[in-house]
Every structure is written in C-alpha cells, then in structure tokens.
C-alpha positions in Angstrom: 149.6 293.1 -15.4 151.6 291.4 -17.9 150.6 294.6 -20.5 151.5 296.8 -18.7 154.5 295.2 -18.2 154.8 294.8 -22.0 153.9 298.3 -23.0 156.8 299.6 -20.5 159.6 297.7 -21.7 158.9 298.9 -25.6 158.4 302.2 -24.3 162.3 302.3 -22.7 163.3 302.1 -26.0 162.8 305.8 -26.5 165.5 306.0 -23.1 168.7 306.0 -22.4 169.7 302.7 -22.0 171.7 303.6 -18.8 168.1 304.4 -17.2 166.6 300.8 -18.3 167.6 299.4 -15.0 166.6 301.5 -12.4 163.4 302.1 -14.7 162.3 298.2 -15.0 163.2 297.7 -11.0 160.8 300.1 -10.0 157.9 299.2 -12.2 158.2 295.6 -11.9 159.1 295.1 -8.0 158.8 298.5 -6.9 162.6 299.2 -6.2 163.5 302.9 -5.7 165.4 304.4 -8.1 168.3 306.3 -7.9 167.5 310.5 -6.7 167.0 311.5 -10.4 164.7 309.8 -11.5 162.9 309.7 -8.0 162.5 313.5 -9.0 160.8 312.9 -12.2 158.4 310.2 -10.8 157.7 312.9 -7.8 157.1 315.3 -10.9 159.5 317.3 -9.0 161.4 319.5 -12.2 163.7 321.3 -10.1 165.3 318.1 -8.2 165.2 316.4 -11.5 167.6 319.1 -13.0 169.7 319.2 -10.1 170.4 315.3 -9.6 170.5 314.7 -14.0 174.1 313.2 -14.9 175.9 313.9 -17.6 174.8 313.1 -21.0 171.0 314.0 -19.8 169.0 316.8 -21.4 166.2 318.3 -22.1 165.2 315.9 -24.7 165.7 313.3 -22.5 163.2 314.5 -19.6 160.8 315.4 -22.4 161.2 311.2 -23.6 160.4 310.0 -19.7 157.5 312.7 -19.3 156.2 311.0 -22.4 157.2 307.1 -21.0 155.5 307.7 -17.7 152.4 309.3 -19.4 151.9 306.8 -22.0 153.9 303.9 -21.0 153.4 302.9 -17.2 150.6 302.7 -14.4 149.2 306.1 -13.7 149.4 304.7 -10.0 153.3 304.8 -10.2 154.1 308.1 -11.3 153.1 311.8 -10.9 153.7 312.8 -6.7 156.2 311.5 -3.8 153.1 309.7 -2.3 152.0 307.9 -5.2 155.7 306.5 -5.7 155.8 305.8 -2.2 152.7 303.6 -1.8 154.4 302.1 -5.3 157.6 301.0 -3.7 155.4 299.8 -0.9 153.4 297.5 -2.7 156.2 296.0 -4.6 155.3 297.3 -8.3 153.5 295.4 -10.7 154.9 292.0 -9.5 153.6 293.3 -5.6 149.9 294.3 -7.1 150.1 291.3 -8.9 150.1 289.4 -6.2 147.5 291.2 -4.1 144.8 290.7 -7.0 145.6 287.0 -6.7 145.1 286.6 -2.8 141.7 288.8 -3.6 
C-alpha cells in the first residue's frame, strides 16, 4: 500500500498543484472529488470538458490520463463503478485496513 501511495504523490508532480488535494483525498481515504475530476476518474471525456476550470487544458487532461494510468491503483480509476466501490472502501488507507483484519 505504502507504494502505491509513494508512486502517486511523485506522480502529482506532473499536475496542477490546485488538483493535489482533491487528488491525494481520494486515493488515500477514498474522498470524492470535486465533479471534474469525478469525470476523468469515470473516464467520462465529455463531463470532464464541461466541468474543467479555468487554467485547464488539453495538456493537462493528457498529464492525469497518464497519472491515473501509470501512477495509481487500476482499481480506482477507469468507470463510475470502479470509483464508486473506491470511495466505499475508503481508498488505500480503507483497503489497507481490510488486508489487515484478513
């Protein structure tokens, strides 16, 4: 757990630091994001457009693609479902947890 907590945080990097937050929440304890980046973990490109702030481009959805791909659990990304059953685990921390009481 603790690399893959590890290889997230050096991939934000990459992000824009006004992202880091909402980012980390989520992976760690599972938090919901705010709606755009909900859309890009739901892989969902046309809600992803529609709720991106200012300042966010096409550059910048190209950088999370490449942070959720290479970066995070392949369990916490990629469908509505997927992010779903991530926030209801509690993240990392949550699984973490569950493979201890195992």
């Amino acid at each position: 757990m603790n690399a893959q907590l590890d290889e997230a945080r050096l991939g934000l990097a990459a992000l824009p630091t006004h992202l880091h937050g909402g980012l980390l929440r989520y992976i760690e304890d599972g938090i919901r994001p705010g709606a755009f980046l909900c859309s890009i973990i739901d892989n969902d490109l046309l809600g992803a457009v529609c709720h991106a702030g200012e300042g966010i481009g096409l550059d910048d959805l190209r950088r999370l693609a490449r942070f959720f791909y290479n970066d995070c659990p392949s369990q916490c990304h990629g469908s509505k479902s997927k992010r779903l059953d991530w926030e209801g685990q509690g993240g990392l921390i949550g699984a973490g947890r569950e493979h201890a009481r195992e």
